[in-house]
VOTITI-199974 format. One record per residue (C-alpha): x, y, z; residue in one letter; residue number from 0. Coordinates in Angstrom, 1 decimal, padded with zeros to 4 digits. Example, Ala and Ser with C-alpha at 12.3 -4.5 7.8 and 13.67 -1.06 7.14 Angstrom:
<nodes>
012.3/-004.5/007.8/a/0
013.7/-001.1/007.1/s/1
</nodes>
This chain:
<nodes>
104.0/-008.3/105.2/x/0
102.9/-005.0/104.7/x/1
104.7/-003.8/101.9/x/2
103.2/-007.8/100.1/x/3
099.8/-005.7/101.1/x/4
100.7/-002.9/099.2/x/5
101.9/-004.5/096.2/x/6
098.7/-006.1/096.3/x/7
096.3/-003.2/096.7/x/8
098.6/-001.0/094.0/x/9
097.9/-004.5/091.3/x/10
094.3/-004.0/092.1/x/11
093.6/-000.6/091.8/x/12
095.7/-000.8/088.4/x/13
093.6/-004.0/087.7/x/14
090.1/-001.7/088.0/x/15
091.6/001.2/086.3/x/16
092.7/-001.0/083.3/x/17
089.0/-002.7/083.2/x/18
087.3/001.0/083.6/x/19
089.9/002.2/080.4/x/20
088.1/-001.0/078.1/x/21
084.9/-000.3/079.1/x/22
084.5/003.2/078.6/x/23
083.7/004.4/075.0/x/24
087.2/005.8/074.5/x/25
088.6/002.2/074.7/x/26
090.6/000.6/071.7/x/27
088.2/-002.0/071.5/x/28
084.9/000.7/071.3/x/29
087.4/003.0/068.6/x/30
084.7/002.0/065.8/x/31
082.1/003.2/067.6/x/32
081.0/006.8/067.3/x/33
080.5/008.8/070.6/x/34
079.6/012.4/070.9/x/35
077.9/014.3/073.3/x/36
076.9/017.0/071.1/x/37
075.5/015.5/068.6/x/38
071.7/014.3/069.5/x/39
070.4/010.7/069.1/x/40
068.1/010.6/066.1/x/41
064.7/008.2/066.4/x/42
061.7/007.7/064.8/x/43
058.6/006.8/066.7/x/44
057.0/003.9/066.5/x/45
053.6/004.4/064.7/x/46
052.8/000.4/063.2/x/47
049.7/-001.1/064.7/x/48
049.6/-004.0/065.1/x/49
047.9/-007.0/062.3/x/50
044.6/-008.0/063.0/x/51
045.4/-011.2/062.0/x/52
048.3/-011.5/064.7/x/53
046.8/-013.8/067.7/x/54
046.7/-012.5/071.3/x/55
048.2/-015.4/073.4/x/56
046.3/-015.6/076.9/x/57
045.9/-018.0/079.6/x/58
042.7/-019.3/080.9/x/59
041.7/-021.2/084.2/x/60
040.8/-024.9/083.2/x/61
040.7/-026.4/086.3/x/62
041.7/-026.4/089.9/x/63
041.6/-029.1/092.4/x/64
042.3/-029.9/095.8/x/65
045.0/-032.9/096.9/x/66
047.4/-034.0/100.1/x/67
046.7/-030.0/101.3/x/68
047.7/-028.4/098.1/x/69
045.5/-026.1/095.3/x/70
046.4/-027.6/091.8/x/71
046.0/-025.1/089.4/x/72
045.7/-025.6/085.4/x/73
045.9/-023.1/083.1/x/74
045.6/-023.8/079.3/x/75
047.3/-021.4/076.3/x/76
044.8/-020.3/074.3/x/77
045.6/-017.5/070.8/x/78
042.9/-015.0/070.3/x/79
042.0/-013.7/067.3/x/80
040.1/-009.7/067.4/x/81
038.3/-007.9/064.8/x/82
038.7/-003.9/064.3/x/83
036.1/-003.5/066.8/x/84
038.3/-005.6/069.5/x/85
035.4/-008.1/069.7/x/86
036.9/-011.8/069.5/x/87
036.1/-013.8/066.1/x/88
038.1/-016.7/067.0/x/89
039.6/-018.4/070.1/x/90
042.3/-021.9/069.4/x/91
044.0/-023.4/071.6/x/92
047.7/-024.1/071.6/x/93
048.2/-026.8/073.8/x/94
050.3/-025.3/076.0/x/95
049.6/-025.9/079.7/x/96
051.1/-024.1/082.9/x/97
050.3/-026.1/086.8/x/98
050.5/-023.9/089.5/x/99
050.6/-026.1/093.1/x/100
050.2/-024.4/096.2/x/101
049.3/-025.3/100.1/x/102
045.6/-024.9/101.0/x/103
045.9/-022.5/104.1/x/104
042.0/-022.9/104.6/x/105
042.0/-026.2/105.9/x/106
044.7/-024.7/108.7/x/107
041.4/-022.5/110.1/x/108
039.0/-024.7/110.6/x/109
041.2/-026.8/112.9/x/110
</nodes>
């Protein structure tokens, strides 16, 4: 029985070692991939601004009611659209609606 335990641990530990080996960057599988310490990553910053005549996508309360002890929430989708200035020319909705239900703990103080 012990020696079956053995065996067993000694398959598993070469089992992790083997998965560790083809994960690592100096795998077979990873060998066209470059990897080097030494050399550093080159990047260029991001400097684009974004369109003005890209929409904001925002949600907006449209209405909440009470029912059975719960808060029914309705939020509608709405795309803005900003001048330079940041001031909002135009406002569309996109018919996109999120419900949010939750339980009305005030009614469980007044009793």
């Amino acid at each position: 029985m012990k020696n079956k335990t053995f065996i067993n641990a000694f398959f598993l530990i070469l089992l992790i070692t083997f998965v560790a080996y083809l994960e690592s960057p100096y795998s077979f599988i990873n060998k066209d991939y470059a990897y080097s310490t030494e050399e550093p990553v080159l990047t260029q910053p991001v400097t684009a601004k974004p369109d003005e005549n890209t929409p904001e996508t925002i949600e907006k309360l449209d209405k909440t009611k009470k029912e059975n002890g719960y808060i029914i929430e309705t939020y509608k989708e709405y795309e803005i659209y900003r001048d330079k200035d940041g001031k909002v020319t135009k406002e569309e909705p996109t018919g996109h609606e999120d419900t949010l239900k939750y339980y009305d703990y005030s009614k469980d103080k007044d009793q």
